[in-house]
C-alpha positions in Angstrom: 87.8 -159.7 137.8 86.6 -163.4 139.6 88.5 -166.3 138.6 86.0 -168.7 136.8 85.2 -171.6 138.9 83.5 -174.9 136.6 80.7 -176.5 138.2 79.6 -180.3 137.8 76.8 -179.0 135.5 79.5 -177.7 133.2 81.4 -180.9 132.9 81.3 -182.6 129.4 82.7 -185.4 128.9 83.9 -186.6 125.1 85.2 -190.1 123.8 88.7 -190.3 122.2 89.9 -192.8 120.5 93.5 -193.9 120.5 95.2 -197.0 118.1 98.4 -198.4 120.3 99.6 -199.9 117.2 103.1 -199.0 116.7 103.1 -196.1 119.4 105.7 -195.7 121.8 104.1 -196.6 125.4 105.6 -193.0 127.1 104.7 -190.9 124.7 101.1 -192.7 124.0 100.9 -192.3 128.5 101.0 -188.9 128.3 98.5 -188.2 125.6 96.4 -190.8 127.3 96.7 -188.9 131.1 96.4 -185.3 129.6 92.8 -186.4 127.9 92.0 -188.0 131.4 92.9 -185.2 133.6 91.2 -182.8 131.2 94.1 -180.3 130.9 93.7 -180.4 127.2 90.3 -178.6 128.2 90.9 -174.2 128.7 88.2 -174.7 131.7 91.0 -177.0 133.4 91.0 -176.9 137.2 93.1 -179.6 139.0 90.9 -180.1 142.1 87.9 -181.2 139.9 87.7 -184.3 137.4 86.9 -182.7 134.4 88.6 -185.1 132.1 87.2 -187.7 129.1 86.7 -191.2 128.6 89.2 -192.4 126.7 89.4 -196.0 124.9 92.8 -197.5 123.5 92.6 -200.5 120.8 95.3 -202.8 120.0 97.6 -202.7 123.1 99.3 -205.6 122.6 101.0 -203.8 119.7 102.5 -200.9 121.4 106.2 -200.4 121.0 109.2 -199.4 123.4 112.5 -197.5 122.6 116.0 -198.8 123.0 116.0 -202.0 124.9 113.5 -201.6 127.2 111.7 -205.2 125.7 114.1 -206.9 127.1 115.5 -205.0 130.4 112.2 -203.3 131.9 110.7 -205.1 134.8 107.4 -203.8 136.8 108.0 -204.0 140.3 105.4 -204.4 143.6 105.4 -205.7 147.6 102.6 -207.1 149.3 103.7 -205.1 152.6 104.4 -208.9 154.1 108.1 -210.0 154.4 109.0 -211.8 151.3 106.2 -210.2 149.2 108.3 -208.8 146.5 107.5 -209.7 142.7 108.9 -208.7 139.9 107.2 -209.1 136.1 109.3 -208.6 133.2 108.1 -206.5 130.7 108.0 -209.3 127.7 105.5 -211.1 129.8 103.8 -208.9 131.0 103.1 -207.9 127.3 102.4 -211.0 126.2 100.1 -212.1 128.9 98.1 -209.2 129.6 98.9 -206.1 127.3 96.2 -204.2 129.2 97.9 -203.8 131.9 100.9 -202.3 130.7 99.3 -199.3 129.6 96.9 -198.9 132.4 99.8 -199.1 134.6 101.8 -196.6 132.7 98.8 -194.3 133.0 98.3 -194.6 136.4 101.6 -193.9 137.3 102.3 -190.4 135.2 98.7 -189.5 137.4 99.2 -187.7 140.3 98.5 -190.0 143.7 95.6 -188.1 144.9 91.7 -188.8 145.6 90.6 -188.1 141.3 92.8 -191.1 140.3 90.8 -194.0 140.7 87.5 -191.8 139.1 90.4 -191.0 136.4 91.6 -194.3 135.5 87.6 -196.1 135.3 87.0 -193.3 132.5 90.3 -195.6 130.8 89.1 -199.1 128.6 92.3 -200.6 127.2 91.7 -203.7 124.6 94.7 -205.8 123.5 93.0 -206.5 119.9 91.1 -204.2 117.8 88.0 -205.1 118.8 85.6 -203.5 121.5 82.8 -202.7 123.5 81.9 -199.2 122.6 81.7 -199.2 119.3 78.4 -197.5 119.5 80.2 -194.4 120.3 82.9 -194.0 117.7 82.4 -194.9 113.8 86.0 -196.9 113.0 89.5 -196.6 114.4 91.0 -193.3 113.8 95.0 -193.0 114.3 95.2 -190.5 116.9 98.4 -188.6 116.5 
């Protein structure tokens, strides 16, 4: 027998929806990065991006367990002495509630070459409204 091998012409690509509202953000990541990668697909092969386009509504309403509100902080350096800054979650949510999930997402992704093609198939929208309505009817809770 020869191992099946996918080609670019056998890529499809769907659109999933997925409504934040009152999902836990680690559990809603994984979903989110397994429809990315594409290892919800049986044709899965890690070296090729054969995921989906996913698009999450209402991320400003996405929930965290135990006191994670109030103690989680995101973390990064410039590289330059004195370039380390620290967020705390509650802002971060507040201000930009896009950005929590996308970088929650990008961190469960492995650090390889497919992860910036992974992440611009990813549209996160704090409110419920949208650009791509064209390709979905209305919101469907994705469980």
């Amino acid at each position: 027998m020869k191992t099946y091998q996918p080609k670019h012409k056998d890529i499809k690509r769907n659109w999933n929806m997925i409504d934040a509202d009152d999902e836990i953000l680690g559990r809603m990541s994984t979903k989110i990065t397994t429809l990315l990668m594409g290892k919800h697909k049986p044709t899965y092969s890690d070296h090729m991006d054969m995921g989906d386009y996913v698009v999450v509504v209402n991320a400003e309403k996405v929930k965290v367990t135990g006191k994670k509100r109030k103690q989680k902080v995101y973390q990064k350096h410039s590289g330059y002495p004195g370039g380390f800054k620290e967020v705390a979650f509650e802002k971060m949510i507040t201000e930009h509630p896009e950005r929590v999930i996308e970088l929650a997402v990008s961190r469960m992704l492995p650090n390889n070459r497919l992860r910036q093609k992974r992440m611009r198939r990813l549209k996160v929208f704090a409110g419920a409204d949208h650009s791509f309505k064209s390709k979905f009817g209305e919101i469907k809770k994705e469980k």
